[in-house]
N, CA, C, O and CB atoms as a CASP TS submission, in Angstrom:
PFRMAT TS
TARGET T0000
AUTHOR 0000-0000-0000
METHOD Language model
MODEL 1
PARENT N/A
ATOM      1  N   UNK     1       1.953  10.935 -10.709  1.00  0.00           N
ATOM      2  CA  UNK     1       1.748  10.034 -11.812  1.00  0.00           C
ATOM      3  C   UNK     1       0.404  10.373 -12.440  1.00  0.00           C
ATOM      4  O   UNK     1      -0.605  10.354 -11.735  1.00  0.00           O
ATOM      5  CB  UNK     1       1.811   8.550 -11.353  1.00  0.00           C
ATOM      6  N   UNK     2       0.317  10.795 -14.205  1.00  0.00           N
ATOM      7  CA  UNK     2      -0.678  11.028 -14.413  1.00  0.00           C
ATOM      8  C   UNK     2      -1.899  10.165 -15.091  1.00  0.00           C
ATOM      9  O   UNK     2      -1.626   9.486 -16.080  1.00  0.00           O
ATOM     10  CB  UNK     2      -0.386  11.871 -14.831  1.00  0.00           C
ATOM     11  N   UNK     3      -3.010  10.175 -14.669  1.00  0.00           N
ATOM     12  CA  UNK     3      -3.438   9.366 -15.244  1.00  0.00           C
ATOM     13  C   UNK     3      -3.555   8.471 -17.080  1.00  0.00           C
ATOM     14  O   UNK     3      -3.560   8.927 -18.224  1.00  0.00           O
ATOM     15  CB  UNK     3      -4.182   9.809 -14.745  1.00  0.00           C
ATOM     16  N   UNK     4      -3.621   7.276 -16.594  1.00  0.00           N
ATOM     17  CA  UNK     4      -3.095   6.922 -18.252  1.00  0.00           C
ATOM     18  C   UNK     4      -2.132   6.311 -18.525  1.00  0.00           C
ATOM     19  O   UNK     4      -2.061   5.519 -19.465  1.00  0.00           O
ATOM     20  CB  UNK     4      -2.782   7.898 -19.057  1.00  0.00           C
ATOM     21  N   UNK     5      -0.803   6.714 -17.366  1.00  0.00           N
ATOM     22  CA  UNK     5       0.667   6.584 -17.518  1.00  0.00           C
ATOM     23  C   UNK     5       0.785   5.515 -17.764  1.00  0.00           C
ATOM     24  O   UNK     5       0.041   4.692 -17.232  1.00  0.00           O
ATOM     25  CB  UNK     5       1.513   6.888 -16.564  1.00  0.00           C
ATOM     26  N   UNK     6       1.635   5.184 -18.543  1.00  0.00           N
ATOM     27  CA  UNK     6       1.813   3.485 -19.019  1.00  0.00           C
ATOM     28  C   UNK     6       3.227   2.952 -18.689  1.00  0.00           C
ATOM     29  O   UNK     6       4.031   3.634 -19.324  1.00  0.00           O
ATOM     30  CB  UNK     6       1.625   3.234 -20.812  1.00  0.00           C
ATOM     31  N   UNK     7       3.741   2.179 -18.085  1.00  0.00           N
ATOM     32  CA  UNK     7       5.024   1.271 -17.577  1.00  0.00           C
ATOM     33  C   UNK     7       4.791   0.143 -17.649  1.00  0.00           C
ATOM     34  O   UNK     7       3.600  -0.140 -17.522  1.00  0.00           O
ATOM     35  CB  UNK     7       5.508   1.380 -16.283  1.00  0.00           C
ATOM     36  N   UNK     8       5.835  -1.088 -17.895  1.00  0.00           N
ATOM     37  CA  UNK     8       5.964  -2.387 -17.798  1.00  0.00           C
ATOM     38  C   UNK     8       6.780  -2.795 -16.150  1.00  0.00           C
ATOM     39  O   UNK     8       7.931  -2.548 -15.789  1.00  0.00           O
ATOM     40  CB  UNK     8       6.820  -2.826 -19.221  1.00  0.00           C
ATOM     41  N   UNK     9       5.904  -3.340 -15.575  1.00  0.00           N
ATOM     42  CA  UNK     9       6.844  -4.363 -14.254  1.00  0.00           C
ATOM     43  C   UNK     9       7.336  -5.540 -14.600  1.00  0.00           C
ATOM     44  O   UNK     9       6.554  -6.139 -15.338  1.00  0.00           O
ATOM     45  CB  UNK     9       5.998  -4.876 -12.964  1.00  0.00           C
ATOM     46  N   UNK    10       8.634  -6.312 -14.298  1.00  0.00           N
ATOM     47  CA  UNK    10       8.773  -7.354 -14.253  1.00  0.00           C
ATOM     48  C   UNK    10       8.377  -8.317 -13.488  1.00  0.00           C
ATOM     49  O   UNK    10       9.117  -8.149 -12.519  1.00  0.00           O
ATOM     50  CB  UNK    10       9.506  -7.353 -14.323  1.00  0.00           C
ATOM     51  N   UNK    11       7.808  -9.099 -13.275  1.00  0.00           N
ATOM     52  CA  UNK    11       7.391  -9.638 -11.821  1.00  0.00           C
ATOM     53  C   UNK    11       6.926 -11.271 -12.257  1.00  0.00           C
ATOM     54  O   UNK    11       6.257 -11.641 -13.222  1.00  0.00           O
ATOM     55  CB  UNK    11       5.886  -8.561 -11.009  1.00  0.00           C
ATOM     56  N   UNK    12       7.596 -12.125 -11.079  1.00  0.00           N
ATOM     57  CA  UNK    12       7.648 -13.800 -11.250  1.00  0.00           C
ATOM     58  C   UNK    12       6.589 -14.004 -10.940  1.00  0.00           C
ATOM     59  O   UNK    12       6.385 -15.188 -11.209  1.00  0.00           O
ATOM     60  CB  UNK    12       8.574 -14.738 -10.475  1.00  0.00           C
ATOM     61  N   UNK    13       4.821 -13.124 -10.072  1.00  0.00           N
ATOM     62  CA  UNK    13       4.017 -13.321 -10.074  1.00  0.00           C
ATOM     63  C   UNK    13       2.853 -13.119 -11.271  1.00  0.00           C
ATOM     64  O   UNK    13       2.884 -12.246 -12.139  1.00  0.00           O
ATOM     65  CB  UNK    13       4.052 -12.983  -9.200  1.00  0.00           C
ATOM     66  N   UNK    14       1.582 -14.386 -11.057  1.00  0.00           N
ATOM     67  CA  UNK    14       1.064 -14.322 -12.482  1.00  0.00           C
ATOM     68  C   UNK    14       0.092 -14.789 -11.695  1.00  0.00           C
ATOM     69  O   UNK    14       0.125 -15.666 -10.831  1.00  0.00           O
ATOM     70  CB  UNK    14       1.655 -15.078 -13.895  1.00  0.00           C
ATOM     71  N   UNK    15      -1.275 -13.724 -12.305  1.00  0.00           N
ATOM     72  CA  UNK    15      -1.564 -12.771 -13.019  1.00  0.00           C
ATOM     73  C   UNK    15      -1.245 -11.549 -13.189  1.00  0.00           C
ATOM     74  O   UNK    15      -1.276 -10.753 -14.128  1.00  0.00           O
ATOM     75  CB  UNK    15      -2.314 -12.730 -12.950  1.00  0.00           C
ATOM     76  N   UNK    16      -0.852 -11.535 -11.835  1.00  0.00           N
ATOM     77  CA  UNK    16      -0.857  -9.747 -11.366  1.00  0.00           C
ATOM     78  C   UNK    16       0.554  -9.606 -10.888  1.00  0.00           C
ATOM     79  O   UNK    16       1.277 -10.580 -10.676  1.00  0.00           O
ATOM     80  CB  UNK    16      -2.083  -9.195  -9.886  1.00  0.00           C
ATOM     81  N   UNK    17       0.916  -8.386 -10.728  1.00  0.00           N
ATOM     82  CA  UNK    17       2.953  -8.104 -10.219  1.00  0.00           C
ATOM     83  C   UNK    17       2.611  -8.092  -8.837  1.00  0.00           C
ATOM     84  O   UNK    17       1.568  -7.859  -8.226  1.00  0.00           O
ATOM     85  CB  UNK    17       4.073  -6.209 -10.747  1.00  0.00           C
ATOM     86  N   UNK    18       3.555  -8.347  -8.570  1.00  0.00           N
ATOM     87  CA  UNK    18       3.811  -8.229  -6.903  1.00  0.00           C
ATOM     88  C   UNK    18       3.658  -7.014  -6.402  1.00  0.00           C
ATOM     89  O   UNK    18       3.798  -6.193  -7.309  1.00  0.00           O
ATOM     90  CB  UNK    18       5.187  -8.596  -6.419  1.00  0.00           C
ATOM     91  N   UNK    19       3.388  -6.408  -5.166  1.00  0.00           N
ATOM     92  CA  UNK    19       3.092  -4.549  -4.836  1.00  0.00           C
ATOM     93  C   UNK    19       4.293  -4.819  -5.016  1.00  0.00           C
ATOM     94  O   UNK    19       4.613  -4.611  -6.186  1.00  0.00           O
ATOM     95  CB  UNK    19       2.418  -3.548  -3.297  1.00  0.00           C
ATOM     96  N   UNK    20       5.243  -5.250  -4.284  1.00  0.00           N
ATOM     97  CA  UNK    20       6.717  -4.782  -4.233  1.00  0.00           C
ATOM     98  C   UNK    20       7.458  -4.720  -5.810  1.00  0.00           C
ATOM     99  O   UNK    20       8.369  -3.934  -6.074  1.00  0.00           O
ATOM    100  CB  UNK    20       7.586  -5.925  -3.203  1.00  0.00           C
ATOM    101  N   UNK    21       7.006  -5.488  -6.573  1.00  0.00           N
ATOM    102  CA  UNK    21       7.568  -5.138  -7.507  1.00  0.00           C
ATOM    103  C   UNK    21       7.174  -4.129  -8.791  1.00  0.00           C
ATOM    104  O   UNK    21       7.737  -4.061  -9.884  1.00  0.00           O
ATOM    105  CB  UNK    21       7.811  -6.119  -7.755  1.00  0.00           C
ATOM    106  N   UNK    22       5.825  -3.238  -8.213  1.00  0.00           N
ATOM    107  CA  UNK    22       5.415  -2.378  -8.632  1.00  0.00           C
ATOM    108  C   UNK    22       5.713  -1.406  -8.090  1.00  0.00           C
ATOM    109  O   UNK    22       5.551  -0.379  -8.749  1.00  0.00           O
ATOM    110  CB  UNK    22       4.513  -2.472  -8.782  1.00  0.00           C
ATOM    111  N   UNK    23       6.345  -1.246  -6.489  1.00  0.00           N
ATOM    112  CA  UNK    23       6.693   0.076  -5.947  1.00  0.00           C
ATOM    113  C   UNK    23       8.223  -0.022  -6.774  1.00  0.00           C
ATOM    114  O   UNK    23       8.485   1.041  -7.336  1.00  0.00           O
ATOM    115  CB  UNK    23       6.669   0.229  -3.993  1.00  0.00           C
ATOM    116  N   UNK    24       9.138  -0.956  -6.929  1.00  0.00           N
ATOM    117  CA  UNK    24      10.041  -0.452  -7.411  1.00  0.00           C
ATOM    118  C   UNK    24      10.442   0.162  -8.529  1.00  0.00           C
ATOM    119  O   UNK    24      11.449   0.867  -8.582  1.00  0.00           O
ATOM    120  CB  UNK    24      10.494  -0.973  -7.285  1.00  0.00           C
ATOM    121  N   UNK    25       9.431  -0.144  -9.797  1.00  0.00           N
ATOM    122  CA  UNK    25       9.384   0.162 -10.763  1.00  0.00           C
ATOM    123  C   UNK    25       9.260   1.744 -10.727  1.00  0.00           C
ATOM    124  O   UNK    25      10.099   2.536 -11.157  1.00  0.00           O
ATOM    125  CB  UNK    25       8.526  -0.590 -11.310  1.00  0.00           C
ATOM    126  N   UNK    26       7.786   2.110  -9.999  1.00  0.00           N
ATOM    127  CA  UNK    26       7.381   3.049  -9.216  1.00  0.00           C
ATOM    128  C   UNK    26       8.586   3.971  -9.377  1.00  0.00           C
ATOM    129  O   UNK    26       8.735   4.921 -10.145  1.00  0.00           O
ATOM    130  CB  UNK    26       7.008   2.572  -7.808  1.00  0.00           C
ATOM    131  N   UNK    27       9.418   3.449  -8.450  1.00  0.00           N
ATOM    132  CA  UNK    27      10.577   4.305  -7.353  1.00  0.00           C
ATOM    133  C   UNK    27      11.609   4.305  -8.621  1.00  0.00           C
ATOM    134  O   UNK    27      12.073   5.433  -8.787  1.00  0.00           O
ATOM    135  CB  UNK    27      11.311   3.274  -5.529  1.00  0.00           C
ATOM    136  N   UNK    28      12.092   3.340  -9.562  1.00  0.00           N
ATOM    137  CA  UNK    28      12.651   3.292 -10.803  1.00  0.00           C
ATOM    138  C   UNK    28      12.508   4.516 -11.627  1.00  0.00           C
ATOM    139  O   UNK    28      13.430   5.330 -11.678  1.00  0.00           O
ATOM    140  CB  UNK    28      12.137   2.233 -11.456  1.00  0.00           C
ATOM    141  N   UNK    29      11.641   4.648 -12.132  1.00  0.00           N
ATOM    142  CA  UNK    29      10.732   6.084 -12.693  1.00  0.00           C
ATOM    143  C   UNK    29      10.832   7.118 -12.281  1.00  0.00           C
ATOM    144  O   UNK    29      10.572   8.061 -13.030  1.00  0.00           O
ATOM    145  CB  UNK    29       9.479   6.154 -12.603  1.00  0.00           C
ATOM    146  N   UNK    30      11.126   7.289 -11.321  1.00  0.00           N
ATOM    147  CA  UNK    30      11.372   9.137 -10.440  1.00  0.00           C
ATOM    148  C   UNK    30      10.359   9.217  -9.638  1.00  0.00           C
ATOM    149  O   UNK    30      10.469  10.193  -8.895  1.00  0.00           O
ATOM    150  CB  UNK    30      11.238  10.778 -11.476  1.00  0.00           C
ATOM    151  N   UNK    31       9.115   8.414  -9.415  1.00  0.00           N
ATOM    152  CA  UNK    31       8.125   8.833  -9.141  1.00  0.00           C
ATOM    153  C   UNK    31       8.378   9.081  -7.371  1.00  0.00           C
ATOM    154  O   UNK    31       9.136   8.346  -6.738  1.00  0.00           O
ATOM    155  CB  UNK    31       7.034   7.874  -9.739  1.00  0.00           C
ATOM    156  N   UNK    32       7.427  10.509  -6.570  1.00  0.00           N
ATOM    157  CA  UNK    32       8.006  10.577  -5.356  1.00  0.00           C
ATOM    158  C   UNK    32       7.220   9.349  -4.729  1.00  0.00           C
ATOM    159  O   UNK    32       6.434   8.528  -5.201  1.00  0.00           O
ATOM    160  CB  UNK    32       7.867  12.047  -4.622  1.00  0.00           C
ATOM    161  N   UNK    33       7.742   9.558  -3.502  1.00  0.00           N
ATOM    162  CA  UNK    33       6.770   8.177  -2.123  1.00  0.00           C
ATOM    163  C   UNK    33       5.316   8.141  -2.343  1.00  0.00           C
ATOM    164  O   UNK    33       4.706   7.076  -2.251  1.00  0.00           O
ATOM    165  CB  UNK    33       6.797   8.705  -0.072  1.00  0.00           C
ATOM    166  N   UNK    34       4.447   9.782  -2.768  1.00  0.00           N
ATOM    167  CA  UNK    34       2.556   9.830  -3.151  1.00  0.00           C
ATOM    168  C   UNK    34       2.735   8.369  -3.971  1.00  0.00           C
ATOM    169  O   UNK    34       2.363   7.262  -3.581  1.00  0.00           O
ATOM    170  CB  UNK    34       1.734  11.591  -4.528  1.00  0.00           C
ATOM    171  N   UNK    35       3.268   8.636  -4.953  1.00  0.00           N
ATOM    172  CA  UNK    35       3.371   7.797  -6.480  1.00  0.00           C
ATOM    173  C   UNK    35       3.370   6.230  -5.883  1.00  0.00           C
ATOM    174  O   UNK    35       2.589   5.397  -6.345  1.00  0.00           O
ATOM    175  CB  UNK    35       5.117   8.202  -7.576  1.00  0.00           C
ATOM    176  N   UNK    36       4.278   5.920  -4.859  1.00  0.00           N
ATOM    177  CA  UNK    36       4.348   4.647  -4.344  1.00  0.00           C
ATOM    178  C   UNK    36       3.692   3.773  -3.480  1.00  0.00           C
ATOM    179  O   UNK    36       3.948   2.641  -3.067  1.00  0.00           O
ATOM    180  CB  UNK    36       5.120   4.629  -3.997  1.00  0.00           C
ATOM    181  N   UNK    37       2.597   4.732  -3.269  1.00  0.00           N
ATOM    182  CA  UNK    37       1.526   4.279  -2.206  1.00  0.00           C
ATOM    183  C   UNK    37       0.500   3.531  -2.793  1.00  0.00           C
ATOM    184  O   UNK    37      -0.260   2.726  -2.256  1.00  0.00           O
ATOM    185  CB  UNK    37       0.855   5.428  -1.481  1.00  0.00           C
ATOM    186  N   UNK    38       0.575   3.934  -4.098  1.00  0.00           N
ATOM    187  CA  UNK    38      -0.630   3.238  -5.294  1.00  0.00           C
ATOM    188  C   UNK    38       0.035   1.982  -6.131  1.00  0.00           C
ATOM    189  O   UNK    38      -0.318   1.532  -7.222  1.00  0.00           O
ATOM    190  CB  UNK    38      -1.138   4.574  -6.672  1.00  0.00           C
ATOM    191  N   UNK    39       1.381   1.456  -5.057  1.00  0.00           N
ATOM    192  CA  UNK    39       1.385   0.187  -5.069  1.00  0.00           C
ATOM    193  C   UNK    39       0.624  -1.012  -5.821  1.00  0.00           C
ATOM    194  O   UNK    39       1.018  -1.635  -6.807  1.00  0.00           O
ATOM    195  CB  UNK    39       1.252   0.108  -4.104  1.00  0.00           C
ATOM    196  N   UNK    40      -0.420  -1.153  -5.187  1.00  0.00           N
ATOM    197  CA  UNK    40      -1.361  -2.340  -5.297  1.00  0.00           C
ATOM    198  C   UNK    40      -1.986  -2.307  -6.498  1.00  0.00           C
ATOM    199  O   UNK    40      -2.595  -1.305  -6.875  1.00  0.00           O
ATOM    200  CB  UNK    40      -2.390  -2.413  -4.260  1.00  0.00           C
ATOM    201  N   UNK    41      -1.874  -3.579  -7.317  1.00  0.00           N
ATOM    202  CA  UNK    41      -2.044  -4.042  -8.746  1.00  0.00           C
ATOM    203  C   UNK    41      -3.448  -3.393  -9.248  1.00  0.00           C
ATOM    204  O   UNK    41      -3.720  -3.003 -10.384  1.00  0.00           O
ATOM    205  CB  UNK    41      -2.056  -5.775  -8.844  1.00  0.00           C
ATOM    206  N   UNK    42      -4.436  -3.387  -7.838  1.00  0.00           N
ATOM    207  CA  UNK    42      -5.732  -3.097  -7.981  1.00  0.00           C
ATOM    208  C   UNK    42      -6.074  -1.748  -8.424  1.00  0.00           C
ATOM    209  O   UNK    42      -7.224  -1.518  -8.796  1.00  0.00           O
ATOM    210  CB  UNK    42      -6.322  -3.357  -6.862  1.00  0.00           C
ATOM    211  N   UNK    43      -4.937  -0.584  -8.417  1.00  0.00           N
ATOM    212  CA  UNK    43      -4.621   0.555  -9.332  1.00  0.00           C
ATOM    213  C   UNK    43      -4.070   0.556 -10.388  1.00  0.00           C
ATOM    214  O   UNK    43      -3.476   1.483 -10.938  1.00  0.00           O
ATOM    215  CB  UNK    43      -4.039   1.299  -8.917  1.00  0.00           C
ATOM    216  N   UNK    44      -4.256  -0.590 -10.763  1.00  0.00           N
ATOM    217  CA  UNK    44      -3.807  -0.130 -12.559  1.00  0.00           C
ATOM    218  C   UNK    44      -4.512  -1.426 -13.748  1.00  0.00           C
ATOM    219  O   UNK    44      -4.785  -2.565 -13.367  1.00  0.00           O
ATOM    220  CB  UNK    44      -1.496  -0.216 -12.786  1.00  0.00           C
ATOM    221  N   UNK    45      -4.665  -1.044 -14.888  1.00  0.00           N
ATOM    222  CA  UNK    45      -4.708  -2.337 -15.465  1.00  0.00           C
ATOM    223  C   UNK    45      -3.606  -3.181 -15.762  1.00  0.00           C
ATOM    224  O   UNK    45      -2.474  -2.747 -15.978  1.00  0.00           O
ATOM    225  CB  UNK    45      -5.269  -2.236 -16.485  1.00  0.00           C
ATOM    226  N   UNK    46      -3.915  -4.352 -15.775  1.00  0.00           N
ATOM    227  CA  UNK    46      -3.140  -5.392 -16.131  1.00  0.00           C
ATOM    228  C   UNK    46      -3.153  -5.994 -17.220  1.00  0.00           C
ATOM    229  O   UNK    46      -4.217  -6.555 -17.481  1.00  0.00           O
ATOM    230  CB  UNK    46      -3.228  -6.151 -15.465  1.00  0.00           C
ATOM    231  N   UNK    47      -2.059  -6.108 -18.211  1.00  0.00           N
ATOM    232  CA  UNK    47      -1.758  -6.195 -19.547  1.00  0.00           C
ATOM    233  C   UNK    47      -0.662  -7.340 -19.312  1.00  0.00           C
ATOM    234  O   UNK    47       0.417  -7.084 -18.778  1.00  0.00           O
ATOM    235  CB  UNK    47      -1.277  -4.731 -20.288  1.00  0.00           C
ATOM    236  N   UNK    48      -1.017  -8.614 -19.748  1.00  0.00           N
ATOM    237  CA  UNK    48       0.185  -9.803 -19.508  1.00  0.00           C
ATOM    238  C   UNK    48       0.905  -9.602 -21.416  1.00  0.00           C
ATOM    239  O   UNK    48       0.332 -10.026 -22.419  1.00  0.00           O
ATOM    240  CB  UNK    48      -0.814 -12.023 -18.980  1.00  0.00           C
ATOM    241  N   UNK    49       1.861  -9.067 -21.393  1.00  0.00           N
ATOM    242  CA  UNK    49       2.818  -8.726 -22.682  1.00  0.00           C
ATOM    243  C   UNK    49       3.696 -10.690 -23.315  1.00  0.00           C
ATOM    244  O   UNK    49       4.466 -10.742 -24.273  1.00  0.00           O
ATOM    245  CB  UNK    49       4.489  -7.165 -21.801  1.00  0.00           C
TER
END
């Protein structure tokens, strides 16, 4: 995943998505298992759409 990359999660948590519902998105995307380890919300910004 390169830096920058931009995706939307769905997630019933607020502020931030759930890890789990950021690994799936993750795993949604093609991205391999590296890609899914960076899970945690605290790797990316957060943009409430």
């Amino acid at each position: 995943m390169s830096k920058g990359y931009e995706f939307q999660v769905i997630s019933s948590t607020i502020p931030t998505p759930n890890a789990t519902d950021i690994e799936k998105e993750i795993e949604r995307l093609g991205f391999n298992s590296q890609a899914k380890s960076y899970k945690s919300a605290g790797n990316f910004e957060v943009t409430k759409l």
